[in-house]
C-alpha positions as CSV (number, residue, x, y, z in Angstrom):
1,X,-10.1,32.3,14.9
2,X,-10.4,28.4,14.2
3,X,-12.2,27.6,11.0
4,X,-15.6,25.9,11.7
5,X,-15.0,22.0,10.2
6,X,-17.6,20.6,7.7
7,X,-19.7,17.8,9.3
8,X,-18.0,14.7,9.6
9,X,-20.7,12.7,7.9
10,X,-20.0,14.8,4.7
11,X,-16.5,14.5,5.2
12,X,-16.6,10.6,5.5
13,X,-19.1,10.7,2.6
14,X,-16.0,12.1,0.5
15,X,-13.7,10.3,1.8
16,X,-15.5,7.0,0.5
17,X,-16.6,7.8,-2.8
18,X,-13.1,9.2,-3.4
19,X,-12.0,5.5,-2.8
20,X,-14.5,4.0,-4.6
21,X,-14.1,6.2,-7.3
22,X,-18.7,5.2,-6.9
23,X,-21.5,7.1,-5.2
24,X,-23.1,3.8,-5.3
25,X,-20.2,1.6,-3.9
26,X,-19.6,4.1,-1.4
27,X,-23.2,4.2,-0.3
28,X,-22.8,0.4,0.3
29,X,-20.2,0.7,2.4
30,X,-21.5,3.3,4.4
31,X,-25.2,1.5,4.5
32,X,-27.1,4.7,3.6
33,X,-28.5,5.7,-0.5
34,X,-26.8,7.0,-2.6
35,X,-28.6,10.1,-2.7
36,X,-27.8,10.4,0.6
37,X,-24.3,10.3,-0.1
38,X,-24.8,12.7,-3.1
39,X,-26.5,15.3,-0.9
40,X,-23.7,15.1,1.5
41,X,-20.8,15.6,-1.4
42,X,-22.7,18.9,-2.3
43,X,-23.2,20.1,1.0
44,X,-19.4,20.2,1.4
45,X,-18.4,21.1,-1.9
46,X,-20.6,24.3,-1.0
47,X,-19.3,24.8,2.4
48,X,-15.8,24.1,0.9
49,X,-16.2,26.6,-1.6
50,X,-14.8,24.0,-4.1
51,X,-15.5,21.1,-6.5
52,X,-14.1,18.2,-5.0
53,X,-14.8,15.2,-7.8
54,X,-16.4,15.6,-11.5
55,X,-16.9,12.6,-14.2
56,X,-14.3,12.5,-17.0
57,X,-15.5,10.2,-20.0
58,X,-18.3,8.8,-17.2
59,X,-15.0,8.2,-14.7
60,X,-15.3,9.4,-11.3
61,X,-12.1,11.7,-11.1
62,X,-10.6,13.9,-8.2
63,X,-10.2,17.7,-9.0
64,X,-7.2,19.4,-8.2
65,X,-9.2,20.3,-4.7
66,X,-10.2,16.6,-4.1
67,X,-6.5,15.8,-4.6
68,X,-5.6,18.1,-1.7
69,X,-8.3,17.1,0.7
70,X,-8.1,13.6,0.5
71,X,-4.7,12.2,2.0
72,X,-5.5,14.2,5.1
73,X,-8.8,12.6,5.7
74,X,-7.6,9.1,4.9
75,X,-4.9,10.0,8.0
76,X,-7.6,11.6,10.1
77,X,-10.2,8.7,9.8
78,X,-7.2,6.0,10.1
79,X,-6.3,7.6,13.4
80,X,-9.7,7.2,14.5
81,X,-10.0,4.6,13.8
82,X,-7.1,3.0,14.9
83,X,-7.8,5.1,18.2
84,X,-11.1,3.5,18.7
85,X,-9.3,-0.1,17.5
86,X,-7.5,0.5,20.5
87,X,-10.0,1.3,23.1
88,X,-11.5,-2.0,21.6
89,X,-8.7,-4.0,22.4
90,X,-8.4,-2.6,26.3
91,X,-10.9,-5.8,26.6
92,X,-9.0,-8.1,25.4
93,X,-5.5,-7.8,24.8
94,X,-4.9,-11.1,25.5
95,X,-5.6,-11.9,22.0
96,X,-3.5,-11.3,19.5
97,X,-5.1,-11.7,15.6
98,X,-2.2,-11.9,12.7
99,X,-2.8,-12.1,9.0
100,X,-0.3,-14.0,6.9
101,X,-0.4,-16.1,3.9
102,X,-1.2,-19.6,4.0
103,X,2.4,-20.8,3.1
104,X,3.7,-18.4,5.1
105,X,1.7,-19.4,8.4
106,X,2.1,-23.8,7.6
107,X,6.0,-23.2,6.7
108,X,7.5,-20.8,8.8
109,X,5.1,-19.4,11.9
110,X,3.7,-22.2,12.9
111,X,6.6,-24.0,13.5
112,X,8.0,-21.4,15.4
113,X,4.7,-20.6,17.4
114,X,6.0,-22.6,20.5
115,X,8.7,-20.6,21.1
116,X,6.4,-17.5,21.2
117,X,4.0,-19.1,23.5
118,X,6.8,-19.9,25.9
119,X,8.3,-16.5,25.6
120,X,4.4,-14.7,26.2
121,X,1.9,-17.6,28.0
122,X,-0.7,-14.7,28.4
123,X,-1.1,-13.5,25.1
124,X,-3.4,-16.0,22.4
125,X,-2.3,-15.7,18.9
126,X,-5.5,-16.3,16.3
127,X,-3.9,-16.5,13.1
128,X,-5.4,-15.5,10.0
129,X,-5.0,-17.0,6.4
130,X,-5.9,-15.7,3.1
131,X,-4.6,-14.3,0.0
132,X,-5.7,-10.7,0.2
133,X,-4.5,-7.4,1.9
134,X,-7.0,-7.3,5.2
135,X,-8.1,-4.0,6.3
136,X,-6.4,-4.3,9.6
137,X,-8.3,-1.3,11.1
138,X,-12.2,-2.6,9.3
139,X,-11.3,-6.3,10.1
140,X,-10.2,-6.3,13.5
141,X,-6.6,-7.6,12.9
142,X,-4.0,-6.8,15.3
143,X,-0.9,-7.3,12.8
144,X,-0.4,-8.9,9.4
145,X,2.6,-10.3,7.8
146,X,2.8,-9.2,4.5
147,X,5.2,-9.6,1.2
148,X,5.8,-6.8,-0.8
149,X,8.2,-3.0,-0.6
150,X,7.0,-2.1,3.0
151,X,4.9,1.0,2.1
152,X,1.4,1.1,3.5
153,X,0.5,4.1,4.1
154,X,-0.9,4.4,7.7
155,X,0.8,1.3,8.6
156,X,4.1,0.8,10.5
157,X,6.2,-2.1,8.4
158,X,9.1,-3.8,9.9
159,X,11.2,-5.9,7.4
160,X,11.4,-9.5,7.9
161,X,13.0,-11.2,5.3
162,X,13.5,-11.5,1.7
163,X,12.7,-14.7,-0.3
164,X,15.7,-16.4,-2.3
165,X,14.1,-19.3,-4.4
166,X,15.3,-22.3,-5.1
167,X,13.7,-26.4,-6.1
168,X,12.5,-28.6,-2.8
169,X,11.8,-32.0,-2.8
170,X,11.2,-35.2,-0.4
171,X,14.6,-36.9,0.6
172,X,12.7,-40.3,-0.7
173,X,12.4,-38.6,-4.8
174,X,16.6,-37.7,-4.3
175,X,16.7,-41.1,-3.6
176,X,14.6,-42.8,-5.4
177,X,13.8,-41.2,-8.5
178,X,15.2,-39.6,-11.8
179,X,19.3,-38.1,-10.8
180,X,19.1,-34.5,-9.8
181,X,22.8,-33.6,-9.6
182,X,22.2,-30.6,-12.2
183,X,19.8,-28.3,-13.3
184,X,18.6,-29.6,-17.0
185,X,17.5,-33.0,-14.8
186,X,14.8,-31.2,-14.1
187,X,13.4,-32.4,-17.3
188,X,12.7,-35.4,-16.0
189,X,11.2,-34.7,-13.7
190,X,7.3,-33.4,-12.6
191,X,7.4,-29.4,-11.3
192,X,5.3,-28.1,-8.7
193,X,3.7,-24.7,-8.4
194,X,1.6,-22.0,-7.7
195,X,-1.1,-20.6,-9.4
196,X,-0.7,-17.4,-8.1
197,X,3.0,-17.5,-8.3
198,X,3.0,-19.0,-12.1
199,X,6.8,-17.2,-12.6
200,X,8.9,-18.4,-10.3
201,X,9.7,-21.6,-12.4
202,X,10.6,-19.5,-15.5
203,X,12.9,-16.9,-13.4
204,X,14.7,-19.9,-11.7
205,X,15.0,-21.7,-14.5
206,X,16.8,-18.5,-16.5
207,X,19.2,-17.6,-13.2
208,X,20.0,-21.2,-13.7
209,X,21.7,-20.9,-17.2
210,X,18.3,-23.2,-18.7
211,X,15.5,-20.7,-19.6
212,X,14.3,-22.6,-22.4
213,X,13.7,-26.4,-19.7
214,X,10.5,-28.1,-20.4
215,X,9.5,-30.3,-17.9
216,X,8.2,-34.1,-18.4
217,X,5.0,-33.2,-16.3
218,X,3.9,-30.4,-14.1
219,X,1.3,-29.6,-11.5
220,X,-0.5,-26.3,-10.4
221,X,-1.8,-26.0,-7.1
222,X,-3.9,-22.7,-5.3
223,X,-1.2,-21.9,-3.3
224,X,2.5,-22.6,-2.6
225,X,1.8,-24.4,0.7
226,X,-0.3,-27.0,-1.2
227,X,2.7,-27.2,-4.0
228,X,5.2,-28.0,-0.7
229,X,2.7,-30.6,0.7
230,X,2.6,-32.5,-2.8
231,X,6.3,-32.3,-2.5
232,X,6.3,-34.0,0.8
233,X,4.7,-36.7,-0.7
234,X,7.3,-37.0,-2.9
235,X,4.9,-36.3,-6.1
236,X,7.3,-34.0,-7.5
237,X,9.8,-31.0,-6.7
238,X,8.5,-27.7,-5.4
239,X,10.3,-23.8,-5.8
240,X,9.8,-22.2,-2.9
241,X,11.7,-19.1,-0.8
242,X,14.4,-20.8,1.2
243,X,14.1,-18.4,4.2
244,X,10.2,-19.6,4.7
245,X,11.2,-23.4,3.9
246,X,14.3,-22.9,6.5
247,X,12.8,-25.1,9.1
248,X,11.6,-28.2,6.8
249,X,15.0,-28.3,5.4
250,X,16.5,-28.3,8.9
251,X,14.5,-31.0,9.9
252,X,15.3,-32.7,6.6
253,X,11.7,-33.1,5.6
254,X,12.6,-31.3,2.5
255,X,15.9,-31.1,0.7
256,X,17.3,-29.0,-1.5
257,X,19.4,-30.3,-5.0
258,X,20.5,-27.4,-6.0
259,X,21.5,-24.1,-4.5
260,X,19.4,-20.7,-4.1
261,X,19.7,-18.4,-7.5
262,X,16.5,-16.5,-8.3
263,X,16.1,-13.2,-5.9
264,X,12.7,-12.6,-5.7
265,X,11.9,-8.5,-5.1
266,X,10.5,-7.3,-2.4
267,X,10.2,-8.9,1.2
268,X,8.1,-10.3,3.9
269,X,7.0,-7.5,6.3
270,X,5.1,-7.0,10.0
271,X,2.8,-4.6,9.5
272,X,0.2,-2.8,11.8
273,X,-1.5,0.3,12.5
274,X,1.2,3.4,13.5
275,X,-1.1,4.2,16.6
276,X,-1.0,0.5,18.1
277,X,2.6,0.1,17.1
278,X,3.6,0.2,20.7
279,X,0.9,-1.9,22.2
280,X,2.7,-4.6,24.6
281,X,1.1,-7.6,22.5
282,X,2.3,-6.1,19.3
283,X,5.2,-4.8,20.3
284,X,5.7,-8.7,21.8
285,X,5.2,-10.1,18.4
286,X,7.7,-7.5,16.6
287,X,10.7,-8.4,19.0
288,X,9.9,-12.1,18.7
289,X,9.6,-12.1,14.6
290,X,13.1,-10.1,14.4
291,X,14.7,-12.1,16.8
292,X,13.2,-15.4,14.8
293,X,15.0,-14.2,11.8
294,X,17.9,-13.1,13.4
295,X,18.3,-16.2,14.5
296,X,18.0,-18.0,10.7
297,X,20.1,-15.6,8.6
């Protein structure tokens, strides 16, 4: 005979605080008080028969019990939700929503985007920028592209690409400015980065035999793509991967002195939920991004 289950408001009320690690935070994102939340913990710790969470030195900790319970909820409430995500997009899957990075979308999808629309005139790509991990499920993203090992859990990741840095710069500061026939010329020359990437210099610079190059002026920008746009201008010369700079260089908008030596960990991945893996838009997307990077390698 089937176990009766514990409401799923008590459940969810678990499930929350338990990623919170905060009655209070977890009342917030379930827009009720966190008494309300409290009251539903004990009601299924007593139904349960178990203590599910207790505070160590005023921490919000999982017991052994809470340990067990929670991986299974986080899969049964994904599934839901990625169930209901999908009876959503019934009405509209002509729409396709992807998260990337900024750099990402300006150096490497965008460019390509016309081949996708030529390939698949009925579906609309909306692309979506930003530096954080979206909650494709909460946020109503179809698909994301992001850099990192590939394990989301609850997410399907197909591997793109890795990124193999190397300096960028206009063909006009070749040309025109300080010689750049070696490393150590650098010197001379201003260096354009990242602020949330503040490493790749230094790791370049030591695969490069010169870990100790100080450079005559540098720049910091918020992001990557605004370090490649300065670098258009010819204000300086930019590190970036060459696999997501591919198409500037082919077009010659951006050149590269010397060759590729710092391998970055990790990779750029398509993620999405596992239940709308198969969706025709999604599944559209995934054929198109492998075959783009087949294609470039």
């Amino acid at each position: 005979m089937r176990r009766p289950l514990p409401p799923l408001t008590a459940l969810r009320a678990f499930e929350m605080t338990a990623r919170e690690r905060s009655v209070r935070r977890a009342a917030e994102a379930l827009n009720v008080t966190p008494s309300a939340v409290s009251h539903q913990l004990r009601s299924l710790e007593n139904a349960l028969g178990v203590t599910l969470l207790h505070h160590v030195n005023r921490q919000l900790v999982l017991t052994e019990a809470g340990q067990l319970l929670l991986p299974g909820l986080q899969d049964g409430f994904a599934r839901i939700e990625a169930a209901l995500a999908t009876l959503h997009a019934r009405g509209r899957t002509g729409t396709l929503t992807v998260s990337m990075l900024s750099t990402f979308a300006v150096q490497w999808f965008i460019p390509r985007l016309p081949r996708f629309q030529k390939r698949h005139p009925e579906v609309e790509v909306h692309i979506s920028t930003g530096m954080r991990y979206v909650d494709l499920l909460r946020e109503g993203i179809d698909a994301a592209i992001r850099y990192g090992d590939g394990r989301w859990p609850g997410l399907r990741s197909d591997r793109l690409m890795g990124e193999t840095m190397l300096p960028v710069c206009s063909p006009a500061l070749l040309q025109d400015g300080a010689p750049l026939a070696r490393p150590t010329d650098l010197a001379r020359h201003t260096l354009l980065q990242s602020e949330a990437r503040p490493d790749d210099w230094r790791h370049w610079f030591a695969g490069a035999g010169a870990p100790d190059l100080q450079p005559a002026h540098s720049m910091v920008f918020e992001t990557t793509a605004f370090a490649l746009e300065a670098a258009l201008t010819g204000a300086g010369v930019a590190i970036a991967a060459r696999e997501v700079v591919a198409e500037a260089l082919a077009l010659g908008r951006l050149v590269a002195p010397f060759g590729a030596i710092y391998l970055r960990p990790g990779a750029y991945w398509l993620v999405c939920a596992e239940a709308r893996a198969t969706e025709p838009k999604i599944a559209a997307l995934r054929e198109w991004l492998l075959s783009e990077v087949a294609v470039d390698s």
